[in-house]
TINU-345129 format. One line per 8 residues: number of its first residue (from 1); their letters; for each residue x, z, y of C-alpha. Coordinates in Angstrom, 2 decimals, always signed. Example, Ala and Ser with C-alpha at 12.3 -4.5 7.8 and 13.67 -1.06 7.14 Angstrom:
2
1) AS) +12.30:+7.80:-4.50 | +13.67:+7.14:-1.06
This chain:
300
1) XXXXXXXX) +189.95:+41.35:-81.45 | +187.74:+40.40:-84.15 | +186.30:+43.23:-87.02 | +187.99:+41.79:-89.85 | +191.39:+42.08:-87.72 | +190.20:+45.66:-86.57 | +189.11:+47.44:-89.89 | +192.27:+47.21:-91.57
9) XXXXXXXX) +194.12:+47.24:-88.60 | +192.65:+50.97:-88.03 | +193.74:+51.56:-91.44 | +197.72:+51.16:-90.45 | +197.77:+53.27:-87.66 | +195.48:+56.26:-89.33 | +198.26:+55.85:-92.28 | +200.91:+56.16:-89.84
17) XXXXXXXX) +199.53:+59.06:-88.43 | +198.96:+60.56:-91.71 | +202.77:+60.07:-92.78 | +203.72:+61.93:-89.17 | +201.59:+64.80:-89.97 | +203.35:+65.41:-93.66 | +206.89:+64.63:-92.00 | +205.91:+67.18:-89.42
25) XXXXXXXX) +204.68:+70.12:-91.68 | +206.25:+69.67:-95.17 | +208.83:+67.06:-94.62 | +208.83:+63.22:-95.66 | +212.31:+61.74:-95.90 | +213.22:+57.73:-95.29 | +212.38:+56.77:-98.82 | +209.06:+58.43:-98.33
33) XXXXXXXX) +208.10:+57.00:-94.77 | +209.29:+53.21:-96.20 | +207.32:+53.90:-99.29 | +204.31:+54.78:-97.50 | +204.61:+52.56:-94.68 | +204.64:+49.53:-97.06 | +201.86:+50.33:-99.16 | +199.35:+50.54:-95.77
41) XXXXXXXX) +201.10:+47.04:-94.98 | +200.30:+45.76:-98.30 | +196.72:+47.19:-98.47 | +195.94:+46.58:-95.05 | +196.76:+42.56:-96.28 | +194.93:+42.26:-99.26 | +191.85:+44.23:-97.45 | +191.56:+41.37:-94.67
49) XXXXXXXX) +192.13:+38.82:-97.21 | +189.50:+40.23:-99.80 | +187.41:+40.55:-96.24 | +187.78:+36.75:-95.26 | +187.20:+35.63:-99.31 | +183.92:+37.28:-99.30 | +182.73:+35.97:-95.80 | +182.14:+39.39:-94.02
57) XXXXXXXX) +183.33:+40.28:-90.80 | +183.38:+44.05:-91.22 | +183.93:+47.07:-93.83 | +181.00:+48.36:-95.10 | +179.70:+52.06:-94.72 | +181.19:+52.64:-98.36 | +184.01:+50.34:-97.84 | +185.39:+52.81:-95.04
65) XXXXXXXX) +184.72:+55.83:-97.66 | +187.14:+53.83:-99.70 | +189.75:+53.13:-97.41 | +189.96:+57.12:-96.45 | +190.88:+57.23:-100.30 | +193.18:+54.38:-100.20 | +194.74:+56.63:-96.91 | +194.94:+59.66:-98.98
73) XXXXXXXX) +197.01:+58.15:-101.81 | +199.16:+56.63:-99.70 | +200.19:+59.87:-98.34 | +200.36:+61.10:-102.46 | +203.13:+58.51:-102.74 | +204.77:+59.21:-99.39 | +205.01:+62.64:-101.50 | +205.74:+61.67:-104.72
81) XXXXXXXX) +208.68:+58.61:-103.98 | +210.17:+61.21:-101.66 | +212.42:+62.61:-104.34 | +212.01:+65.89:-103.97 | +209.66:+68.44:-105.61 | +206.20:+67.36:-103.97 | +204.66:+70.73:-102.33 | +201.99:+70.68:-104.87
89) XXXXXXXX) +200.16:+72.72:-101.83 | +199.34:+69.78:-100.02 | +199.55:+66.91:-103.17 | +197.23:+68.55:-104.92 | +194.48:+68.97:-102.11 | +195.54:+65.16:-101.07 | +194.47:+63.91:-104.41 | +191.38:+66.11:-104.38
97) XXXXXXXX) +189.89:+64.91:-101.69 | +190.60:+61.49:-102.65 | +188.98:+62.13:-106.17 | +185.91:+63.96:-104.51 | +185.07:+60.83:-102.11 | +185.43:+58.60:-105.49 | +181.57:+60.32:-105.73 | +181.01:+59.74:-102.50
105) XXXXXXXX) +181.72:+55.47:-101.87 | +179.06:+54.75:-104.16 | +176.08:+56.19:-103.65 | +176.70:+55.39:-99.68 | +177.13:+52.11:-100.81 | +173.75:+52.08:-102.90 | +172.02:+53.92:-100.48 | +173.11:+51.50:-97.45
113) XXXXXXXX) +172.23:+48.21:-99.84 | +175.90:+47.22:-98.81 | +177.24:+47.51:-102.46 | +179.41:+44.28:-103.21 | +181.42:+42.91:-105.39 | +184.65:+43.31:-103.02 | +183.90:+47.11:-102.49 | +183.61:+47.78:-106.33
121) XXXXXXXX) +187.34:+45.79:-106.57 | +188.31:+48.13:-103.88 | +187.49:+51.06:-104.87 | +188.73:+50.25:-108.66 | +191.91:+49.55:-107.68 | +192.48:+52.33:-105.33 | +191.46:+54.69:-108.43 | +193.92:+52.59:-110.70
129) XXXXXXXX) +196.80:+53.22:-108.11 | +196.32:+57.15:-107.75 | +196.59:+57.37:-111.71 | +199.46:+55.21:-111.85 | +201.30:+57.46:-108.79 | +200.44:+60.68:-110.48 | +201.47:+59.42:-114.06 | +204.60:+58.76:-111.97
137) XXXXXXXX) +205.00:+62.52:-110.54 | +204.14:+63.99:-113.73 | +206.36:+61.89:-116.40 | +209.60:+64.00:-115.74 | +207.52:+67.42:-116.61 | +205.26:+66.39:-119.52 | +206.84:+62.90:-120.58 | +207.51:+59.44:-120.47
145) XXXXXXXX) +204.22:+58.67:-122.44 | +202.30:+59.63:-119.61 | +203.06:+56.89:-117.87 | +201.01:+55.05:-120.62 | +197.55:+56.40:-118.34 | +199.02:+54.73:-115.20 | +199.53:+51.34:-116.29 | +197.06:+50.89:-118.91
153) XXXXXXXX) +195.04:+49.34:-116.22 | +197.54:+46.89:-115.07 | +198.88:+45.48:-118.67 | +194.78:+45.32:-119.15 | +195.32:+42.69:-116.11 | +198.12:+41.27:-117.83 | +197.52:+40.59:-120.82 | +194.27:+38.64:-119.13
161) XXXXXXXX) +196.91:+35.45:-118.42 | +198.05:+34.50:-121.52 | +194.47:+35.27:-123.00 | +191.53:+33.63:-121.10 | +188.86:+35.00:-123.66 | +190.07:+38.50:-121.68 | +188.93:+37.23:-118.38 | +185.00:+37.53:-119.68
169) XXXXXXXX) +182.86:+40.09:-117.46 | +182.46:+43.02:-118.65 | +178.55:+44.81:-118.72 | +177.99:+48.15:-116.71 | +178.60:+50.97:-118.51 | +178.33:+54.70:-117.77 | +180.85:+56.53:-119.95 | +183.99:+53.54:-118.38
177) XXXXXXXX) +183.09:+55.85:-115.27 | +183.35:+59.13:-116.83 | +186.66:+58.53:-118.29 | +188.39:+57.13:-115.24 | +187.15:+60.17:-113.34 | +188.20:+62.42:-116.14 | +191.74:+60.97:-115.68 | +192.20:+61.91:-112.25
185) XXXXXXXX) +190.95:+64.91:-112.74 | +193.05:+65.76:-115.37 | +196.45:+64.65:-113.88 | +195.32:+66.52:-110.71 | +195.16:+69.65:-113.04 | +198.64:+68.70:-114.65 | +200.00:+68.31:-111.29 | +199.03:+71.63:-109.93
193) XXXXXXXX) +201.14:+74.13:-112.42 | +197.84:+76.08:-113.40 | +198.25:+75.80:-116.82 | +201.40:+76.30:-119.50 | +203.12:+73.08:-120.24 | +201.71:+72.97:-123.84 | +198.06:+72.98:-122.45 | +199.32:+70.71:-119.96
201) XXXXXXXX) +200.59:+68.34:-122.41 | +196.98:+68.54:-124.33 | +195.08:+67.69:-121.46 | +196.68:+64.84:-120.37 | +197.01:+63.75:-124.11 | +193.32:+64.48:-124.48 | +192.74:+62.13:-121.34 | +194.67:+59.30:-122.58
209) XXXXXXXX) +192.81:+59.10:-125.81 | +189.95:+58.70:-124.46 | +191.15:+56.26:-121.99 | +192.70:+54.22:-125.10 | +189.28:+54.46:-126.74 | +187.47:+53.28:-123.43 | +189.52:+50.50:-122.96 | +189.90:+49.26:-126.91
217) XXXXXXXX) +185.99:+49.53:-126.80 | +186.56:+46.90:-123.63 | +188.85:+44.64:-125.35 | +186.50:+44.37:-128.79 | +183.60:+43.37:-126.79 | +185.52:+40.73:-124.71 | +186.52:+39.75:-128.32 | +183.28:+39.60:-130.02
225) XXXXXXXX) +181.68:+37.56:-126.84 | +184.77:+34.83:-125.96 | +183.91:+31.22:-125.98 | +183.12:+29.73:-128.98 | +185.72:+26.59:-129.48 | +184.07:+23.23:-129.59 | +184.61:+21.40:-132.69 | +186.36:+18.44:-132.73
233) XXXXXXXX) +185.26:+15.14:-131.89 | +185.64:+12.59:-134.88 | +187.20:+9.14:-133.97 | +187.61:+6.40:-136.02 | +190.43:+5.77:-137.87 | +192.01:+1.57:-137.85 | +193.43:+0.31:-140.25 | +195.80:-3.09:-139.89
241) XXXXXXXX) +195.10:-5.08:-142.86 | +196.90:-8.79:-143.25 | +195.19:-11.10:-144.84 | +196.47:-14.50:-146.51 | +195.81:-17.85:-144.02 | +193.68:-20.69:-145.43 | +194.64:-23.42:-147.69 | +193.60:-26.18:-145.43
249) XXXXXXXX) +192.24:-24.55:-142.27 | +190.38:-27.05:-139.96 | +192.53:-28.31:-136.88 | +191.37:-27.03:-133.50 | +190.82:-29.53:-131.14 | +193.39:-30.12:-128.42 | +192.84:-28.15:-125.25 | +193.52:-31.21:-122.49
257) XXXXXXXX) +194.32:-29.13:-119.00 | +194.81:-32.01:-116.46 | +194.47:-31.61:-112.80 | +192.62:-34.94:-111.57 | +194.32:-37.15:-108.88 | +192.70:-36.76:-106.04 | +192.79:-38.83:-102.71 | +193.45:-35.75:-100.48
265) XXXXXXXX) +196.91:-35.09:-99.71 | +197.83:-31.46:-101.00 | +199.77:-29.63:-98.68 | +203.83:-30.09:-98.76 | +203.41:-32.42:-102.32 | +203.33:-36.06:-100.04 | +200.35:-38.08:-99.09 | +198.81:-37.37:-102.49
273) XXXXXXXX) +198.80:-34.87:-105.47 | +200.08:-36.66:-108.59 | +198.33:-35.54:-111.93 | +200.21:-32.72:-113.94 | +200.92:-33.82:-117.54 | +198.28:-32.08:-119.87 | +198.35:-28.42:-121.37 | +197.67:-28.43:-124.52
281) XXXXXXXX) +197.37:-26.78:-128.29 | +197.87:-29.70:-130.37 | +195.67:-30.38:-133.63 | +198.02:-28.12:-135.33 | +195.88:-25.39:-137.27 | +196.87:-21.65:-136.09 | +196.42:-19.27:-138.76 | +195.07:-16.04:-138.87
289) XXXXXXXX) +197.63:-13.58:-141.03 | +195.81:-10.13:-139.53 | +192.62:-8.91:-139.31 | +191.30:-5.17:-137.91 | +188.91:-3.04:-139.29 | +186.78:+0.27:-139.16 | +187.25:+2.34:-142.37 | +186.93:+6.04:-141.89
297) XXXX) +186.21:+8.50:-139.18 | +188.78:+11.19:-139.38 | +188.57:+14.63:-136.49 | +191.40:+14.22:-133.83
């Protein structure tokens, strides 16, 4: 079996066992098990894809920090789809762990030289789906608006299709870091019941401003740096003018088209071709009633 079949392969079953483990101890109902069983189907897909896009054979040191995350939300959602109230005992450490190797991907990545462009894709998206699950488990308790931190991300991706100057790359930048880790830690602290729900409310509101600020700061500079639109090309404008034939214009000579006699028989005409009556333009004069001519260039 080859190592891009393997890797995510290995994925699946450690999910599955995962899933077994929280049905076994606090309890994970159907809705649960199909909801977690389909995300390691779907992740396990795109993973091999991304794998075979890139033209490696294997997961990376950091890209197998990564997938333990991507494990780790999966069983968050097993949690959180399940219906009932998530044992914020075990969500709570789940989605601890999984923020804590966040730190940890990274610099194994750096350190190893293996950092890519797939693994930073990975590891984004992984940290966009945790928000977007916990925005999920907390909007009944704080809100609806808080699903606003989930799936900023994703209408960031959206609105990308009907605007190409969106697709631009964006530069590095520190503090884009700092404020998606301050998100997940900040739902994580929502989640867990610490605090009253009116300091609950104010952290999470306090983490989506500056998640709206991070991501308007995106969109201005994608904004400020899309392609310049070339100008126009000018083309030249015709004009059909008619213009009055002459008085007396001189007679063309007669075009005489005859086709010779000749002593070789032509095929299926008899023993000999017979001459064609001419083709002519008599010494009639042909006028000229229109004339064309270049007299502007005008932009398309």
């Amino acid at each position: 079996m080859s190592t891009v079949r393997n890797g995510p392969l290995v994925g699946l079953i450690v999910q599955f066992v995962l899933l077994a483990g929280l049905a076994g101890t606090v309890g994970v109902g159907v809705a649960g098990w199909l909801a977690g069983v389909a995300y390691a189907g779907v992740l396990c897909g795109l993973l091999r894809r991304g794998l075979r896009a890139a033209g490696t054979e294997r997961l990376g040191p950091a890209d197998r920090v990564t997938l333990a995350r991507a494990l780790l939300v999966g069983g968050v959602l097993a949690l959180v789809v399940d219906g009932g109230p998530a044992p914020v005992a075990v969500l709570v450490p789940l989605t601890a762990v999984a923020l804590a190797l966040d730190a940890v991907d990274g610099r194994v990545a750096r350190r190893t030289g293996t950092v890519s462009a797939l693994g930073a894709r990975f590891d984004m998206e992984v940290d966009s789906f945790l928000l977007l699950v916990l925005s999920v488990h907390l909007a009944p308790s704080v809100g609806g608006w808080v699903l606003v931190i989930g799936g900023m991300r994703y209408a960031f991706v959206a609105a990308a299709w009907p605007l190409p100057w969106m697709r631009g790359t964006l530069p590095p930048r520190y503090w884009r870091k700092v404020v998606a880790a301050a998100q997940g830690v900040a739902l994580a602290v929502a989640a867990s019941g610490l605090l009253p729900p009116a300091a609950t409310a104010a952290l999470v509101a306090g983490a989506l401003a500056l998640l709206a600020e991070s991501f308007g700061r995106d969109v201005a500079w994608l904004w400020r740096h899309r392609p310049a639109v070339p100008a126009p090309r000018p083309v030249p404008a015709v004009e059909v003018v008619a213009v009055a034939a002459p008085a007396a214009a001189p007679a063309l000579p007669a075009l005489d088209l005859r086709l010779a006699a000749t002593a070789l028989p032509a095929p299926g005409l008899g023993p000999a071709a017979t001459a064609l009556p001419p083709l002519g333009v008599g010494s009639t004069a042909l006028p000229l009633p229109v004339a064309v001519r270049i007299v502007a260039h005008q932009p398309a």
